[in-house]
MARPA-352608 format. One record per residue: residue in three letters; y, x, z of N, C-alpha, C in turn. Coordinates in pm, whole numbers, plus 50000, padded with zeros to 5 digits. Layout:
<nuvexs>
ALAYXZYXZYXZ
...
</nuvexs>
This chain:
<nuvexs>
UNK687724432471568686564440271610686194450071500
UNK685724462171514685754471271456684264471771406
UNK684174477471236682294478971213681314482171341
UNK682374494871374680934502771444680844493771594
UNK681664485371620681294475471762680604463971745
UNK680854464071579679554449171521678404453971553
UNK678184468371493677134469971442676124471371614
UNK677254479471698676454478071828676404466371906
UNK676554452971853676084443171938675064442171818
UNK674014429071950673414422971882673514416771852
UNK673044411771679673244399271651672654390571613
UNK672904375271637672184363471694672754354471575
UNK672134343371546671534333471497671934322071599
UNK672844310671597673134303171653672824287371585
UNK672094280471728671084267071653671574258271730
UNK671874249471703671974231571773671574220471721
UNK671234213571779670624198271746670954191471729
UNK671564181171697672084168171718670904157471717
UNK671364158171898670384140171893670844131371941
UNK671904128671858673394114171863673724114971994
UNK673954127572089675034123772185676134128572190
UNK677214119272256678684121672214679524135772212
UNK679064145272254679364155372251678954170572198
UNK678254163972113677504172472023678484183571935
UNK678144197571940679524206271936679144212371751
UNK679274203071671679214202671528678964215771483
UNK680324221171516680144238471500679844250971555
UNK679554244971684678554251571765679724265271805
UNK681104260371813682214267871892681964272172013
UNK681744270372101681864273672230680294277572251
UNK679374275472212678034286172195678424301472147
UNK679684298872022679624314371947680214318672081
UNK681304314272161682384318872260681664324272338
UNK680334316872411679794322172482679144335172453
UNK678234336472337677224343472296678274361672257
UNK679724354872227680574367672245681094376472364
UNK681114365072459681534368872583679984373572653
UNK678844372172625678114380972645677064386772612
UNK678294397972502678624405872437677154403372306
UNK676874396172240676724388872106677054389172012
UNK677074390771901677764390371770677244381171674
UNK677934368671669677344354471630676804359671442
UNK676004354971396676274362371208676024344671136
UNK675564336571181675374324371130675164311971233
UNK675594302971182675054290471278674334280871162
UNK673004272171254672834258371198672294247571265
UNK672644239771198672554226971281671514218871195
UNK671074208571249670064196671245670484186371301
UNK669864176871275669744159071344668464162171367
UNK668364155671476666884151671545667014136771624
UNK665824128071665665624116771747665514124071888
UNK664454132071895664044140672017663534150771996
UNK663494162272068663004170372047661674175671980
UNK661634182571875659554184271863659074192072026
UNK657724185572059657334191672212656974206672156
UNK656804211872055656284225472022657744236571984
UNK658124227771880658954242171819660684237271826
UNK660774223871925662124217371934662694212271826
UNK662954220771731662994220271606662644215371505
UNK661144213671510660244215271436659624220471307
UNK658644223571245658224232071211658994240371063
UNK659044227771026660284230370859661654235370925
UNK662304233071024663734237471050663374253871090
UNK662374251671185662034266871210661904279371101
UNK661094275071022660854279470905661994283670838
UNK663214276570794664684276970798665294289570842
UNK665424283970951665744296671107665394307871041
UNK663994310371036663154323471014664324328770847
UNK664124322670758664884326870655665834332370673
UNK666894321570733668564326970706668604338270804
UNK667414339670928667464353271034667184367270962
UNK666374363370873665804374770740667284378670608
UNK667484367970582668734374470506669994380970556
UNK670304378170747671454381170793671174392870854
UNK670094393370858669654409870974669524401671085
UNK669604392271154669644387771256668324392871373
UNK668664401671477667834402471564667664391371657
UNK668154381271674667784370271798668544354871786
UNK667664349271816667754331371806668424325771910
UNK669834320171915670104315372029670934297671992
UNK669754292872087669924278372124670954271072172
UNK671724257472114672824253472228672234245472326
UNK670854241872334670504235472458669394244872520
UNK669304241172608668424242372708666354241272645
UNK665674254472663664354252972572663164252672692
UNK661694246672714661174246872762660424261072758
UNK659994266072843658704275172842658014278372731
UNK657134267172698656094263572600656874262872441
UNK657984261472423659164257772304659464272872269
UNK659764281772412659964289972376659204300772349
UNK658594299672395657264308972343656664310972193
UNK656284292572218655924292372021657174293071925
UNK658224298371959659214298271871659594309371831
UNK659054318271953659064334671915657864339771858
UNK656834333071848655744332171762655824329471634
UNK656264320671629656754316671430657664324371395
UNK659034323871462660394331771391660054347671411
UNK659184354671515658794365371510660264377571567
UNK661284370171658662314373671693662234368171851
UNK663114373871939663384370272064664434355272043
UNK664394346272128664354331772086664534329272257
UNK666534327072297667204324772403667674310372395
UNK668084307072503669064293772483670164293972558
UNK670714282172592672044281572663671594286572792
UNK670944284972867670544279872993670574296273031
UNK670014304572968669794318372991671264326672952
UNK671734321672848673314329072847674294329372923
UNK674324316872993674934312473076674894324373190
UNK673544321473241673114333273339673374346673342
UNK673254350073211673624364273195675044368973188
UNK675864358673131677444356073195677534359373313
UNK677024353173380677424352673499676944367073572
UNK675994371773521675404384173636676224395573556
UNK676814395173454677434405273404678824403873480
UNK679464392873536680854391473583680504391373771
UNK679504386573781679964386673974680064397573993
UNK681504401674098681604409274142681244410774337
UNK681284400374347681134400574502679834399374560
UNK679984400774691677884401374770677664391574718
UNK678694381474759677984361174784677914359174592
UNK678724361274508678644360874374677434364474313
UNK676774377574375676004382874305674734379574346
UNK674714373174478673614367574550673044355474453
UNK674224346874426674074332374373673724333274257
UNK674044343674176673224345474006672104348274010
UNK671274363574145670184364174121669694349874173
UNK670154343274271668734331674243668754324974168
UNK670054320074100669224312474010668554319973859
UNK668814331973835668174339073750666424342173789
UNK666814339873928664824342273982664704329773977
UNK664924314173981664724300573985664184298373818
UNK665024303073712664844304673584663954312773547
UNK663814323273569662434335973488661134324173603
UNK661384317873687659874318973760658994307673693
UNK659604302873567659074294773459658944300873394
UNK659524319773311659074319473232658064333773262
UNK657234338173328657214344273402656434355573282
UNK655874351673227655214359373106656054368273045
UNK657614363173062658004372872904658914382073006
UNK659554374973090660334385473235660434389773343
UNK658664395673374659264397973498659714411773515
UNK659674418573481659854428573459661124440273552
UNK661504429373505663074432873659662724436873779
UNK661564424573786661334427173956660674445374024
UNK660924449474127660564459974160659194460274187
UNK658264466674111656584470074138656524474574261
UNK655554469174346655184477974473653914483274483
UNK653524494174465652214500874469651724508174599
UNK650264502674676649594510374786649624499574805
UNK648794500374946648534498975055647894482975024
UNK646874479475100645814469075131646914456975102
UNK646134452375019647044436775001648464435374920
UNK648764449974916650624449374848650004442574706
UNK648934447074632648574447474465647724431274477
UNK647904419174599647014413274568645784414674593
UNK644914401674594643374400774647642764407274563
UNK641384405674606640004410374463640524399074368
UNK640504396674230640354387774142641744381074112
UNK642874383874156643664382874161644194384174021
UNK645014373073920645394374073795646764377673805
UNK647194387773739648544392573690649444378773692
UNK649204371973625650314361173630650514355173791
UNK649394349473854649444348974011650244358974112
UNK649954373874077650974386074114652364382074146
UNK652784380173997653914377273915654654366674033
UNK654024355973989654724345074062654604342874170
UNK653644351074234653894352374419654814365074445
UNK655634373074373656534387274392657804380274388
UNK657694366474246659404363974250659084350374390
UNK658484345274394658634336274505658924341274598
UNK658304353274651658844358774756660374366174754
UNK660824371274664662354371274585663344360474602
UNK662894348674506663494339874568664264333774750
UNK662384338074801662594332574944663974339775028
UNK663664357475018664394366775067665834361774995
UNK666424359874892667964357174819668304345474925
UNK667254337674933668234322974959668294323075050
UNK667914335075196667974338675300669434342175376
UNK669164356775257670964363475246672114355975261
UNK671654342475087672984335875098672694324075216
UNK672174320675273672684310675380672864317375530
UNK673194333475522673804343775596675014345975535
UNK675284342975452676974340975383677224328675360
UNK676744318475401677494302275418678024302575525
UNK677124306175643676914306675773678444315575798
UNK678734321775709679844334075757681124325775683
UNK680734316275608682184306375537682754295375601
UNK681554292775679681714283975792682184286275852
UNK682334300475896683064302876010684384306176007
UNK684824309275829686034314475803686974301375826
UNK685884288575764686284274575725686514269075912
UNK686534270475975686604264976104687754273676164
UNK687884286276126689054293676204690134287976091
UNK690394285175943691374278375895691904259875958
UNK690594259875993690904244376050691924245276190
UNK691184251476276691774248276409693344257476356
UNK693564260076239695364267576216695264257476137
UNK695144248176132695944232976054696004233675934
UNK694894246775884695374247475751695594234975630
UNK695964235075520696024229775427695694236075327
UNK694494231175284693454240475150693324229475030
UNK694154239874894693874235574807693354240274726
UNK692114241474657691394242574537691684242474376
UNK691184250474299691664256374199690344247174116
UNK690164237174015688994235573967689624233473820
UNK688344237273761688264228273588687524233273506
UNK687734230973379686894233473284686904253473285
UNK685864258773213685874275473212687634275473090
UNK688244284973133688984291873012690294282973022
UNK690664271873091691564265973104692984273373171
UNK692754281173253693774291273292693734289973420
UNK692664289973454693064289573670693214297273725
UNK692964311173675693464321873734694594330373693
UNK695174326473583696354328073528697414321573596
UNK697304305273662698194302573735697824304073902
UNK696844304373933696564311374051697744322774084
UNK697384332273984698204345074002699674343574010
UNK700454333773887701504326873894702044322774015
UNK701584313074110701864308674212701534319374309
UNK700614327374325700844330174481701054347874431
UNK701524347874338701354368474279700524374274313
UNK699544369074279698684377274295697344384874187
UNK696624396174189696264401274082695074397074038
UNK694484387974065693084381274033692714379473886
UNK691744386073855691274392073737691674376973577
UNK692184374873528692664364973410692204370173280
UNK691704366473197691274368673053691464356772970
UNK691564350772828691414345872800689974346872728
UNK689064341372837687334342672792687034332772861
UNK685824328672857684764319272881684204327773046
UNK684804319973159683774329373272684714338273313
UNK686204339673323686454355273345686684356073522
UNK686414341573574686394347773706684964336273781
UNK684274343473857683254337573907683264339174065
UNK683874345974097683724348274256685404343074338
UNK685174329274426686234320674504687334332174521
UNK688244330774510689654341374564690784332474641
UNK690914335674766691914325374813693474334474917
UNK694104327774896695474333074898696194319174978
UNK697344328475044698344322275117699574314674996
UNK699724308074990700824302274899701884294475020
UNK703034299874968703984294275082704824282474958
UNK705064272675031705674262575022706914260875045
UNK708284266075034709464266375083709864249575055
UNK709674244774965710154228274981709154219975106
UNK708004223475147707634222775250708124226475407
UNK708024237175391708524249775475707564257575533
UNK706264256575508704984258875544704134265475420
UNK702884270275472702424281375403700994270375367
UNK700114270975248698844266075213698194274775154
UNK696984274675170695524283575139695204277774989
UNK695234284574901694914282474775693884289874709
UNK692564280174618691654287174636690944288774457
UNK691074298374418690444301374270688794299974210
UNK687914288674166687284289874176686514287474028
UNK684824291974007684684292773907684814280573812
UNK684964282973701684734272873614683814263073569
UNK683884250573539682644242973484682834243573365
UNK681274239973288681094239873184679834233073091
UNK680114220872996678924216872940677814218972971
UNK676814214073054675464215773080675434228373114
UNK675984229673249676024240073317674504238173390
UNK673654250273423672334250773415672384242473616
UNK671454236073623671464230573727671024239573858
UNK670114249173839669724259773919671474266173983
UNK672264269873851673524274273944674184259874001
UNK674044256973995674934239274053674434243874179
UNK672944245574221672394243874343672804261474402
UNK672404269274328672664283674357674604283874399
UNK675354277574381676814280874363677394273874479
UNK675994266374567676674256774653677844263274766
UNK677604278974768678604281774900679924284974795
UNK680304288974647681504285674623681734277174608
UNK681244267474560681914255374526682394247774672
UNK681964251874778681904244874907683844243874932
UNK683754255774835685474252374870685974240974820
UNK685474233874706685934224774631685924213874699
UNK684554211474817684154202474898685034200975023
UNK685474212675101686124216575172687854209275138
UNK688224206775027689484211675008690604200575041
UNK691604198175081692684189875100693344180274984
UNK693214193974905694124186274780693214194274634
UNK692924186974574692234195174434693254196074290
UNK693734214474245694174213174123693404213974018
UNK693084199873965691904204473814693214205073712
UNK693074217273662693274227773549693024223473437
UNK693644216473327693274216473197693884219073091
UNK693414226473009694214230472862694074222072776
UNK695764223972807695994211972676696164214172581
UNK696184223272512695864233472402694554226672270
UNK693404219672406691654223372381692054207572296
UNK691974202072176691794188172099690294186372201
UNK689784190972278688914182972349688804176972496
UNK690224180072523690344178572669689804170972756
UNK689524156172684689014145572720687784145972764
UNK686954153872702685384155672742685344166172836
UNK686094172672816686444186572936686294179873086
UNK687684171673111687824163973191686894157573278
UNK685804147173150684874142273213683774150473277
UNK683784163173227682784170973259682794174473383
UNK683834177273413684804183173537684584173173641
UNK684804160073586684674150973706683204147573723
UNK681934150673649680684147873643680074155273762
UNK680984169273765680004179073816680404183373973
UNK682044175873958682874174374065681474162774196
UNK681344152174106680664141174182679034147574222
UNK678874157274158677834160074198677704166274302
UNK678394179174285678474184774453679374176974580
UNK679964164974541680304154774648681584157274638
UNK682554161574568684174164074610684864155974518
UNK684174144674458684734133474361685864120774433
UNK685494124474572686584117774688687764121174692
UNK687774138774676689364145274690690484137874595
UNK691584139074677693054133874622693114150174500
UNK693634147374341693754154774252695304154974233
UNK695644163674131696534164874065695964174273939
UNK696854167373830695554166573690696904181673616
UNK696584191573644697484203173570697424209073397
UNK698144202173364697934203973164698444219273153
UNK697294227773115698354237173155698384244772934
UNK698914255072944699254260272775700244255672710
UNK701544248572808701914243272751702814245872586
UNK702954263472646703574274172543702824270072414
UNK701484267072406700704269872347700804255972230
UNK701344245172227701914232672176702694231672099
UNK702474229472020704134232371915704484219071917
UNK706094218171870707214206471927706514193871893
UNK705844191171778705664176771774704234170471876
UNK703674184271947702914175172065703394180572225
UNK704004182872235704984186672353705254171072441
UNK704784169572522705094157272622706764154572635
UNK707394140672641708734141672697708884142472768
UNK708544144072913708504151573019707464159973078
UNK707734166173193706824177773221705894167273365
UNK706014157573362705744151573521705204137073497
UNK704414133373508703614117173467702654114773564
UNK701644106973484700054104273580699374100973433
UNK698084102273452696684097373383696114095673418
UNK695354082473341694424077273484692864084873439
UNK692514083173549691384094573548690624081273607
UNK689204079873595688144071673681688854060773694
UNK689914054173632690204038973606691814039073734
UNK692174051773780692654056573863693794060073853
UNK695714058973827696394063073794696054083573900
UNK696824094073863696684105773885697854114373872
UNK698474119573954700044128173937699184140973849
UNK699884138673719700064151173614701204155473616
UNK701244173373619702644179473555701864190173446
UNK702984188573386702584198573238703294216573239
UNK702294225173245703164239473293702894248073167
UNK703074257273194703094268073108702644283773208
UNK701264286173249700924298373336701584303073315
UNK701664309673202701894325173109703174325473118
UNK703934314573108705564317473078706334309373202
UNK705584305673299706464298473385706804283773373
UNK706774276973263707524264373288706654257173327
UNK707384246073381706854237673514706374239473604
UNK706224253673662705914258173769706594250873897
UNK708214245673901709024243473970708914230174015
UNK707994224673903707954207173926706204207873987
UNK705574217873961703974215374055704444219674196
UNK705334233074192705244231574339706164222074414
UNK706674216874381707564199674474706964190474443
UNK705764188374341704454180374366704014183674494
UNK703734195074478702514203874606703424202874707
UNK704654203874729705054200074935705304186774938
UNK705504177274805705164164074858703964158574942
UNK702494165174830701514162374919701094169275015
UNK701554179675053701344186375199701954179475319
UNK703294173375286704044169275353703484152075403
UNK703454147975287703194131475289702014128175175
UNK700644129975228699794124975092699374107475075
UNK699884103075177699894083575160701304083375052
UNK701774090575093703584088674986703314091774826
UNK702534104874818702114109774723701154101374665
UNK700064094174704699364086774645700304073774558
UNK700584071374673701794061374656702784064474505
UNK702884070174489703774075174426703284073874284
UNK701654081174230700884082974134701194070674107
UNK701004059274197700004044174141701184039474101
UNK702294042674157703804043274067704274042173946
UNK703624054773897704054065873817703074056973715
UNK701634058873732701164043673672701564033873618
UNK702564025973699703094013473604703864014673479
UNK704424028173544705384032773452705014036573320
UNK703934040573316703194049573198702034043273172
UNK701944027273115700824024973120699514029573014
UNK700564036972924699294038272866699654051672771
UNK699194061072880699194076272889698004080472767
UNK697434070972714696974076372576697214076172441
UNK698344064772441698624065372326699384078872225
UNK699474089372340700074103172259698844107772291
UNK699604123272208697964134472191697144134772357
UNK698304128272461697704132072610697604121372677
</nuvexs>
């Protein structure tokens, strides 16, 4: 990155907590990832231990104080949080540090409204971006469009600005979540004309940045936007994938990524993409095996999987980077199981970018199109065989 592109981002101050749970991100990696990807320029991180949060400054008052310093020696224009900050936290925090003072919960968001490209994509960020400001309503509303005239548009006699406020985005809200259940209503219908054609729909899931649209594109050629970033695709893309060891054609479906305390407003806002996940026949969760964290990836994946209800679907667990491995952690074969949820699971190990194992997922994939009692069958197999798929790096 070049001076003069430092100098035009802004740059942020990156904070996390530790309050002893297992996944506490030490170096606050995948905050900087985020805070770059939209478009951020990380200049310091720090961390703390805490029991619980302080109810005022999260922090509390000496760490803040901290904050305020190292923001003063770095130039730092803005404070950004790896968790999630209340209202009231955040407020008095931009009060003491005397800087704008974000967290995860809001970056996230802004990820996302900077990348949807589609109606239904762009529908699902503003609400939950109007679900989020309508807590903080003091510092943003600003977005929303003013309406001036006429009897009643400005509110009663006595009517307080903040009351305004939060009866303009409520009514915002109401109108979004309108739209999108006029685009469920229209997935439903796509989802019922694939049914009565027998389709066979499989789903693209996993952690953000793992490569699902890199092998998406792989398998069915097609040009669906791939980056190696955090988020680079947010809006479902689904494609015909033909099966020649089958002999039949399957609907394959690209969808966004999960990720660590992904804000719950989009969980609920995302319900018509993810519906594919719910929808789907066969689920490929996507993981880089690249990430020394795969393991928590995984669980995350399956946390958020169970939440929107598709923790039932038959998987196949895809290691994918494999290029990305150098020889002494390279699997001895490209084709196993891991047990997932106490569960043996058909794994193959590929390579998006360069092709390998492409040849062994898809004669996975017309096995289970063809025969998925055989295919199950098969995992719990593959299981005995491998009992104990952790004792290597995988």
């Amino acid at each position: 990155m070049s001076a003069s592109t430092e100098q035009s981002q802004t740059s942020a101050i990156l904070v996390g907590v530790d309050f002893g749970l297992p996944h506490f991100d030490t170096d606050l990696e995948e905050l900087g990832l985020l805070a770059e990807t939209a478009g951020l320029h990380p200049v310091g991180r720090i961390t703390c231990k805490r029991k619980a949060p302080d109810a005022a400054l999260f922090v509390g008052s000496g760490k803040a104080e901290e904050i305020k310093l190292l923001a003063l020696q770095l130039g730092a224009s803005e404070i950004l949080f790896d968790q999630s900050l209340s209202p009231a936290q955040q407020r008095n925090l931009e009060r003491t540090l005397e800087l704008p003072v974000n967290d995860r919960t809001l970056l996230i968001l802004e990820i996302f409204a900077q990348r949807a490209r589609s109606h239904e994509g762009k529908l699902q960020v503003e609400l939950a971006r109007l679900q989020y400001l309508s807590t903080r309503l003091v510092r943003r509303w600003t977005h929303l469009e003013r309406q001036t005239g006429g009897a009643g548009v400005r509110g009663g006699p006595g009517e307080k600005q903040i009351e305004l406020d939060r009866r303009m985005i409520g009514e915002a809200i109401k109108r979004t979540k309108e739209r999108l259940h006029k685009v469920k209503r229209q997935r439903q219908t796509q989802r019922r004309q694939r049914e009565r054609r027998d389709a066979f729909n499989i789903s693209l899931v996993g952690y953000t940045n793992a490569g699902k649209s890199t092998l998406f594109n792989a398998l069915v050629k097609a040009r669906a936007y791939a980056a190696d970033q955090l988020f680079a695709t947010l809006d479902t893309t689904t494609r015909q994938l033909y099966l020649g060891e089958a002999g039949r054609s399957v609907s394959l479906s690209d969808t966004v990524g999960f990720i660590r305390d992904l804000p719950h407003g989009l969980i609920d806002a995302f319900q018509a993409t993810l519906q594919e996940a719910v929808d789907a026949d066969l689920l490929l969760h996507v993981v880089d095996a690249a990430n020394p964290n795969f393991p928590e990836q995984i669980a995350e994946v399956q946390r958020v999987l169970a939440e929107i209800g598709a923790d039932h679907i038959p998987q196949i667990l895809v290691f994918n980077k494999l290029d990305a491995l150098g020889p002494e952690r390279r699997p001895p074969q490209l084709q196993d199981s891991y047990e997932l949820d106490g569960q043996p699971v058909p794994r193959v190990f590929v390579s998006a970018r360069a092709g390998e194992g492409l040849a062994e997922l898809r004669q996975l994939l017309a096995q289970r199109v063809t025969n998925p009692v055989e295919g199950d069958a098969e995992a719990a197999e593959m299981g005995a065989d491998f009992p104990d798929n952790h004792a290597s790096p995988f």
